[in-house]
C-alpha positions as CSV (number, residue, x, y, z in Angstrom):
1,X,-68.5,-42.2,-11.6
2,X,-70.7,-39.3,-11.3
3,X,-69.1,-37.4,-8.0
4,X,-65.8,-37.9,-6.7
5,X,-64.9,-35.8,-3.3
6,X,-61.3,-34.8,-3.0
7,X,-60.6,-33.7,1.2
8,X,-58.0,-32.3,1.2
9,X,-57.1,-29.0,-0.9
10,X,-53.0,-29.1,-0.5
11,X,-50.9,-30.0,-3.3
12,X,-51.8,-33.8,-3.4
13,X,-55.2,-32.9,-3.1
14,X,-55.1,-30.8,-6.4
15,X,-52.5,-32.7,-8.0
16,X,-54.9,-35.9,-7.8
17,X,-58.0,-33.5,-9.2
18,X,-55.8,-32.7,-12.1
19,X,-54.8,-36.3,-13.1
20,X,-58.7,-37.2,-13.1
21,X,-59.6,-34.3,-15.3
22,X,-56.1,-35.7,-17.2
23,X,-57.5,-39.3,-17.3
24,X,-60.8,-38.1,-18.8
25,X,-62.7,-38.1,-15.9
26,X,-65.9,-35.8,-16.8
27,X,-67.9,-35.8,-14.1
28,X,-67.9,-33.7,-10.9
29,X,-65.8,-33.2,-8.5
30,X,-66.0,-31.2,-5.2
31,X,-62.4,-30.6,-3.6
32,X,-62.9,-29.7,0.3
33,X,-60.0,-27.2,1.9
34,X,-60.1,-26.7,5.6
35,X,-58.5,-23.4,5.2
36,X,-59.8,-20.5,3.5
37,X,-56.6,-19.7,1.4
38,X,-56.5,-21.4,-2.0
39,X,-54.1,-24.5,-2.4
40,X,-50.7,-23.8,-2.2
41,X,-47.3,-25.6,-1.6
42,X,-45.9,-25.6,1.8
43,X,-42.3,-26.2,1.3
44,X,-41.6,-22.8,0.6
45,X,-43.3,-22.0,3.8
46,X,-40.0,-22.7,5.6
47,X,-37.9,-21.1,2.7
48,X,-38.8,-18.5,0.8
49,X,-42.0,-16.9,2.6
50,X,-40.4,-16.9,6.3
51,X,-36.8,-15.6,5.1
52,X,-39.2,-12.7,3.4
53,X,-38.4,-13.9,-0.2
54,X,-42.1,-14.4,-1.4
55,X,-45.3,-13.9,0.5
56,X,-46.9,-16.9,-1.1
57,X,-46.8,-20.1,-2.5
58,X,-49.7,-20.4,-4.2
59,X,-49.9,-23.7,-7.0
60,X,-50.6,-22.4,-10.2
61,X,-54.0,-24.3,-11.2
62,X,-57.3,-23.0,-12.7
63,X,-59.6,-25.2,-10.2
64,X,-62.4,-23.1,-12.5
65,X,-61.4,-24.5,-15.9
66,X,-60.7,-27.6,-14.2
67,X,-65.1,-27.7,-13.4
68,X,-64.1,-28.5,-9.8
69,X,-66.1,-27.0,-7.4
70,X,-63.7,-25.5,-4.7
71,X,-65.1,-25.7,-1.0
72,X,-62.6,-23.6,1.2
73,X,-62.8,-22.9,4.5
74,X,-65.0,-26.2,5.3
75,X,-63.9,-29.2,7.8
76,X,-64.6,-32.4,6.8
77,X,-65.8,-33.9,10.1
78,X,-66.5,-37.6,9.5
79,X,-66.8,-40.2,7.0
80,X,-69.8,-43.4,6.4
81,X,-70.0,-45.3,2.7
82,X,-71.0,-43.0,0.0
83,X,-70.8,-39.8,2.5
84,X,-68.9,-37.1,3.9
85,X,-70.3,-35.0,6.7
86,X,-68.5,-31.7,6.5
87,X,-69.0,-28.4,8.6
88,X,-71.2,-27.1,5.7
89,X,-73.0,-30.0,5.9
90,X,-73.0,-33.8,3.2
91,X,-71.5,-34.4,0.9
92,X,-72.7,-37.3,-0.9
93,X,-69.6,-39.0,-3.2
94,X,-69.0,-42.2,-5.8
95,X,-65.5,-42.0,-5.2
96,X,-63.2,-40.2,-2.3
97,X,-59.8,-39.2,-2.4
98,X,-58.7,-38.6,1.4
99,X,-55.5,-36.2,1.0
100,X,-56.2,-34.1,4.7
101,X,-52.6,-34.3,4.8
102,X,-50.8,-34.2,9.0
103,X,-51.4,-31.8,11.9
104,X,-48.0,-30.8,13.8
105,X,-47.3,-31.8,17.5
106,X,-47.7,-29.3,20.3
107,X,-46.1,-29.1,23.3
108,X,-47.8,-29.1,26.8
109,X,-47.7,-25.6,28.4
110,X,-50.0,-22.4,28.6
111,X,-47.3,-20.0,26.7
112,X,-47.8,-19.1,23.3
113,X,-45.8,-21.4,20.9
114,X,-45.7,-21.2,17.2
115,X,-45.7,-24.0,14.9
116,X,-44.9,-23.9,10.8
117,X,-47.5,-25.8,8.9
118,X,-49.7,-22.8,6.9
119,X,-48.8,-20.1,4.7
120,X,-50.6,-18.0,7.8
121,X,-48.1,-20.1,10.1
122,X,-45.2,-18.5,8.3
123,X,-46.5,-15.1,8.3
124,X,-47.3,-15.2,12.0
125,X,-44.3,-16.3,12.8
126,X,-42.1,-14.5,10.5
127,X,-43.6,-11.2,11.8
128,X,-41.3,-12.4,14.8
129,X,-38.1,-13.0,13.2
130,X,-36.7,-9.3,13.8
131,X,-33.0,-8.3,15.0
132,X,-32.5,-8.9,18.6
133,X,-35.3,-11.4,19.0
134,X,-34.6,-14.2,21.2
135,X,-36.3,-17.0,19.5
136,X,-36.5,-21.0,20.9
137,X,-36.6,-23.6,18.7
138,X,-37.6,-26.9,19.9
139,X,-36.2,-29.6,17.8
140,X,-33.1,-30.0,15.2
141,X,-35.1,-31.8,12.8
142,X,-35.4,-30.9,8.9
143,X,-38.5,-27.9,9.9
144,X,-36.5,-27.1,13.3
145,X,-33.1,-26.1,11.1
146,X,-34.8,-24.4,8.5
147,X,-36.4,-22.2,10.8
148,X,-33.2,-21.5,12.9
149,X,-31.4,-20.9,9.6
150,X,-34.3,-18.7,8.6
151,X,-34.3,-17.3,12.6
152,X,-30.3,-16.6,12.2
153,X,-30.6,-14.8,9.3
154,X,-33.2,-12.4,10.2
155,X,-30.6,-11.5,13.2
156,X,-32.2,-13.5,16.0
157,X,-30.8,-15.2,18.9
158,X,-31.4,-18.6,18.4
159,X,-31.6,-21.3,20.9
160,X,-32.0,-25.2,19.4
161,X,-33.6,-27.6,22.0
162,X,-33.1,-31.2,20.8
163,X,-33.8,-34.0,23.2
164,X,-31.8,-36.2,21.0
165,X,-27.8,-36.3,21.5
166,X,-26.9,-35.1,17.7
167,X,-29.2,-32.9,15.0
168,X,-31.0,-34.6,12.6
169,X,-31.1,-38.1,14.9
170,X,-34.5,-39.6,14.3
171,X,-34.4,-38.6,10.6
172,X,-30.8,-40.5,9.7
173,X,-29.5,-40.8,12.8
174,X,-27.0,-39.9,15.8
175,X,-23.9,-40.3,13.7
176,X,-24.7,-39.0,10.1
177,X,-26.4,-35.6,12.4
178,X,-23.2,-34.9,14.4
179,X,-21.8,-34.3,11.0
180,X,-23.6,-30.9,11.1
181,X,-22.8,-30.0,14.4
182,X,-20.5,-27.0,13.2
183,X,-23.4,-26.1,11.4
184,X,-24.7,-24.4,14.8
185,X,-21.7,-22.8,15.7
186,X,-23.7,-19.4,16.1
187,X,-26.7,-21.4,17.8
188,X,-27.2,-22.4,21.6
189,X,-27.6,-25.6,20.6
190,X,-29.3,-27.7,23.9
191,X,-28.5,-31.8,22.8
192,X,-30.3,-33.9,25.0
193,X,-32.6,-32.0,26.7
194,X,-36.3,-32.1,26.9
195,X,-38.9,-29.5,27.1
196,X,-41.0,-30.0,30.0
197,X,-43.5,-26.8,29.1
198,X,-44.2,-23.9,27.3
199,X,-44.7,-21.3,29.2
200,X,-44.8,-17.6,29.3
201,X,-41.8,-15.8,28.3
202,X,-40.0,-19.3,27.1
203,X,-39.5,-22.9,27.6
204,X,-39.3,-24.6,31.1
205,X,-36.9,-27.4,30.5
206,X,-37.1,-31.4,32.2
207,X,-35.1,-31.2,35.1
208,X,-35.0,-27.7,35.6
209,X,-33.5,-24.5,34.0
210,X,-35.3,-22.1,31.3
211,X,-34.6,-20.7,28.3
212,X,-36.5,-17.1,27.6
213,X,-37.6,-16.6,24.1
214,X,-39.9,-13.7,22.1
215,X,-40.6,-16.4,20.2
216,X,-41.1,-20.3,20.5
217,X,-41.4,-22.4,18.1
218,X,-41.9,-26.0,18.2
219,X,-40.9,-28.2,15.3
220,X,-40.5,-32.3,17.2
221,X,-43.3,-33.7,13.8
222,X,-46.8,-34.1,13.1
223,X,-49.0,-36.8,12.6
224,X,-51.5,-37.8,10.2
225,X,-54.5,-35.3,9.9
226,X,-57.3,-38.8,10.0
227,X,-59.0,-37.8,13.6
228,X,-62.4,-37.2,11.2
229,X,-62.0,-40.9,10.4
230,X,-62.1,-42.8,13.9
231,X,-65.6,-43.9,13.8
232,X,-65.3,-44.7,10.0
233,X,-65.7,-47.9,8.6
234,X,-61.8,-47.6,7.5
235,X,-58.5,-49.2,8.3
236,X,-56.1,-46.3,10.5
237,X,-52.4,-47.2,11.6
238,X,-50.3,-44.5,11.5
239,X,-52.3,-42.6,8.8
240,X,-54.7,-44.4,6.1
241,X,-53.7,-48.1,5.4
242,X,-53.8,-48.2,1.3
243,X,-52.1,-51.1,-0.5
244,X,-49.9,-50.5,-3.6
245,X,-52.6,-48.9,-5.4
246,X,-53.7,-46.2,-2.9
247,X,-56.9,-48.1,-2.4
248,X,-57.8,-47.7,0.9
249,X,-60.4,-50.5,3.0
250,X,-63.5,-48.4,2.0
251,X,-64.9,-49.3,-1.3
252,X,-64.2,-46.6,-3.9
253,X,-61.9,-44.9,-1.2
254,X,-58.0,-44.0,-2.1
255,X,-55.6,-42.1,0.7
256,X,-52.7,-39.9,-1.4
257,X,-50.2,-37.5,0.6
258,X,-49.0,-37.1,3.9
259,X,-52.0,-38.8,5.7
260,X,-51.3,-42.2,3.5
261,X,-49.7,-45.7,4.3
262,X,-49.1,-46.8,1.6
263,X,-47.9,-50.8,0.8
264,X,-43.9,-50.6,-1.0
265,X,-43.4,-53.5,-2.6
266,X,-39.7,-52.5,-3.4
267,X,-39.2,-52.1,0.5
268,X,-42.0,-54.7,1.3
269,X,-42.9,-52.8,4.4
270,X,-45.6,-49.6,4.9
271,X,-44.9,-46.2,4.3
272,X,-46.1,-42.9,5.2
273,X,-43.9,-40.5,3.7
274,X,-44.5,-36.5,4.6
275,X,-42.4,-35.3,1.5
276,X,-43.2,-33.3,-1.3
277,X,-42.3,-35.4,-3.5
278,X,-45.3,-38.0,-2.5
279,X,-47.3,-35.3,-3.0
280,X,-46.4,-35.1,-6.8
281,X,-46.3,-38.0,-7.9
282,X,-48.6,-40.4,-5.8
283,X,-51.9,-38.5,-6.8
284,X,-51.4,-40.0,-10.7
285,X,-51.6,-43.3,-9.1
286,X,-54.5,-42.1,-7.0
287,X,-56.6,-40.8,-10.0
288,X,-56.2,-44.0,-11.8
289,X,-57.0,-46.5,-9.2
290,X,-60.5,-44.5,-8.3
291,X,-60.8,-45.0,-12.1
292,X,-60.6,-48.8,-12.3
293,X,-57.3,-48.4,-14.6
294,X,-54.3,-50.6,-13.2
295,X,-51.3,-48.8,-11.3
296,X,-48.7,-49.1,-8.9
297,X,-47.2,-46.6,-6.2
298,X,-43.8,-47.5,-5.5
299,X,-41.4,-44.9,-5.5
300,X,-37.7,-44.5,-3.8
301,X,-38.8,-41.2,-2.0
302,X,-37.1,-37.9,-2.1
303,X,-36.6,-34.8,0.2
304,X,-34.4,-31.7,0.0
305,X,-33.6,-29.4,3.2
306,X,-32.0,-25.8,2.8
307,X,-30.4,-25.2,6.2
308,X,-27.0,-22.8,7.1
309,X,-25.7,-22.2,3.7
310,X,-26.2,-26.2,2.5
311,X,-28.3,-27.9,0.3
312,X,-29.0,-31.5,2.2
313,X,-31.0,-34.4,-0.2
314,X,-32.1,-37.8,0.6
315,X,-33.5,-40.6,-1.3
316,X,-34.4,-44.1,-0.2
317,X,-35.5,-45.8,2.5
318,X,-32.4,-46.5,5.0
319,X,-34.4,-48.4,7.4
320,X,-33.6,-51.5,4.9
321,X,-29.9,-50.6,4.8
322,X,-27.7,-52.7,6.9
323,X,-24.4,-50.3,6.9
324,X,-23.5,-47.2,6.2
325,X,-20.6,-45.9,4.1
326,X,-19.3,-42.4,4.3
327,X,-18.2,-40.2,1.0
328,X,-15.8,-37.4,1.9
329,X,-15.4,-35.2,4.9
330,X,-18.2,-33.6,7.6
331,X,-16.2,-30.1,6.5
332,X,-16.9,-30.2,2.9
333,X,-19.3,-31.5,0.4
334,X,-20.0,-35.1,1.7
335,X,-22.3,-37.9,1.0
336,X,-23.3,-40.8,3.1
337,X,-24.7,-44.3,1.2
338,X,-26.7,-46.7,3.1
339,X,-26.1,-50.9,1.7
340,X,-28.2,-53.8,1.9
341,X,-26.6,-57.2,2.8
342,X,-26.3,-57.5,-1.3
343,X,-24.4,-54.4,-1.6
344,X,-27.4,-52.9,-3.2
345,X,-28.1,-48.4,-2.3
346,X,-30.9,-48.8,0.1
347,X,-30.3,-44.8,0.5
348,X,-28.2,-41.5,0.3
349,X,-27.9,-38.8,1.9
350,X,-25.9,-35.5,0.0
351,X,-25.0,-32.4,1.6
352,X,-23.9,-30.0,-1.4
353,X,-23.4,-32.8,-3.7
354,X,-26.4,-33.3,-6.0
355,X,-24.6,-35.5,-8.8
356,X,-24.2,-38.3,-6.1
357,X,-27.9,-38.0,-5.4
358,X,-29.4,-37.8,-8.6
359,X,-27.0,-40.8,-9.5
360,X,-27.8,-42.9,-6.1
361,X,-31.5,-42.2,-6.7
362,X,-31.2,-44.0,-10.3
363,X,-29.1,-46.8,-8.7
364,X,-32.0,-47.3,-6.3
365,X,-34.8,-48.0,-8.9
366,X,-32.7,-49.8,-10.7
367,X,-32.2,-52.0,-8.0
368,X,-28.1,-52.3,-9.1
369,X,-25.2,-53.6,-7.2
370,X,-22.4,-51.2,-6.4
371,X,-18.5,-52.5,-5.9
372,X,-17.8,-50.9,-2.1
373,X,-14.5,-50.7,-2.6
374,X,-15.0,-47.9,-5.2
375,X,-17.9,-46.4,-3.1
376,X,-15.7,-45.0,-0.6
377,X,-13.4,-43.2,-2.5
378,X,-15.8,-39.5,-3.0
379,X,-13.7,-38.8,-5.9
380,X,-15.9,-41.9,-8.0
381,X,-19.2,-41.0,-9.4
382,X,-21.5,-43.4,-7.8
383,X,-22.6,-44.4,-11.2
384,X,-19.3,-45.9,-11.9
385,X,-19.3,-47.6,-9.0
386,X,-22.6,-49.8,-10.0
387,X,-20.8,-53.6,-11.3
């Protein structure tokens, strides 16, 4: 393989040029960046660079030593066999590693609204994060709490617009985010209410009523950055459709990162997972499928959230669970364990508690059967509750 094209200069994107170079792959390879910084990692853009910790995030690689020749600032704009027409012009490739990663959603309106997806995202908006600032956050999703922790901190006055009834609700749902309720105790925290417009000054709400902001910031998800693919020859549903491999529909193709569906085996059912973690580790999988060695993708994903003074971890897939089984109290350290009909983990959820993660994560790849009698009681390890 004489050329292989990596679009896509974020952390999967240079995570999956790393693993060629680590698999012996010797010959070129072009990585395209849409944005002129060089790569970085973005979950310290909702961390440490908004609270004013670090100013970057950058990934420490040497993209020079690696022989990669580094394209930022170019667009890759659409996609045939063996090509990829970019704003600079072709790119002719033997294999393709599409890692463009997801675009946030944006509101309707004319207002200015902010959104928290670059390093010059998080600078922008944290430039607006100074005492007395009135700043509207739409959504109380994993990005929407960070940045109303980040927002409170600063010595902002924070208003939370979530149209579902509880925080958290599309991530684990209604019941498991009413636990964090007290959480928001110095928020205006809207449930239930939709944002009809952003407008100038603040937010125009569905039904009426508007909440002034300095600062708006909308944080309700993205979707998969594959807009450059629609008139390829390529499978799209929610993101690139790639089997357990990462091999995509286009011969010598592979999808890695945020903008990948990816075939589970261990769930049998797609995923598209926008966690770091993916990022990591999926790109060695990547790298060896474009080099015609044999691997699998199947991972029990992982995400952590910093939000109000808590450390929050998740690992799983609790779509497959089929109850849920609470470990200690919403005011403490708590833990919440999704089972299968078997009485296997399908996932968990630990706020401050990162023994029962780490241990529920193992009991998930192991695929291991837990007494539930023993599960509820917080004051067992979950690893002595596996019979």
């Amino acid at each position: 393989m004489e050329h292989v094209v990596v679009v896509g200069a974020g952390l999967a994107g240079v995570r999956t040029v790393e693993a060629l170079r680590g698999r012996g792959h010797t010959g070129r390879i072009t990585l395209v960046g849409r944005e002129r910084h060089r790569p970085y990692d973005r979950p310290p853009l909702s961390k440490a660079v908004l609270s004013g910790k670090a100013d970057s995030s950058y990934i420490e690689t040497d993209l020079a030593a690696l022989g990669v020749d580094f394209l930022p600032g170019v667009e890759a704009k659409s996609l045939r066999e063996g090509v990829v027409e970019t704003t600079e012009g072709e790119l002719g490739y033997d294999g393709l590693v599409i890692a463009t990663g997801a675009d946030p959603i944006r509101l309707p309106g004319d207002g200015p609204q902010h959104v928290l997806r670059t390093l010059d995202d998080a600078h922008e908006l944290r430039a607006m994060l100074v005492p007395g600032a009135r700043v509207a956050v739409i959504g109380a999703g994993w990005i929407g709490a960070e940045v109303a922790t980040a927002a409170l901190r600063a010595g902002c006055a924070v208003t939370v617009v979530e149209a579902a009834e509880a925080p958290l609700a599309t991530a684990v749902g209604a019941a498991l985010g009413a636990r964090t309720l007290s959480w928001y105790d110095d928020v205006d925290l809207r449930l239930g209410t939709m944002v009809e417009s952003v407008d100038e000054g603040g937010v125009q709400l569905v039904g009426g009523g508007f909440v002034e902001a300095h600062a708006v910031v909308t944080g309700i998800g993205v979707r998969p950055a594959v807009e450059w693919l629609a008139d390829a020859d390529i499978d799209l549903h929610n993101g690139v459709v790639a089997d357990e491999h990462l091999r995509t529909s286009l011969p010598g193709v592979v999808a890695v990162g945020d903008c990948a569906a990816w075939w589970s085996r261990r769930w049998n059912t797609r995923l598209r997972v926008e966690h770091w973690d993916t990022a990591l580790n999926a790109p060695d999988v990547a790298a060896a499928t474009l080099l015609g060695e044999e691997a699998v993708y199947d991972p029990v994903p992982y995400f952590w959230s910093e939000q109000f003074g808590h450390m929050i971890q998740y690992a799983g897939h609790h779509p497959a669970g089929e109850r849920l089984v609470h470990r200690g109290e919403p005011g403490g350290k708590w833990s919440a364990v999704w089972l299968t009909a078997d009485d296997t983990i399908a996932a968990v959820l630990a706020v401050d508690l990162p023994r029962d993660l780490a241990q529920g994560r193992r009991i998930i790849q192991d695929g291991q059967h837990v007494d539930t009698e023993r599960l509820v009681d917080p004051q067992v390890s979950l690893r002595d509750c596996v019979v």
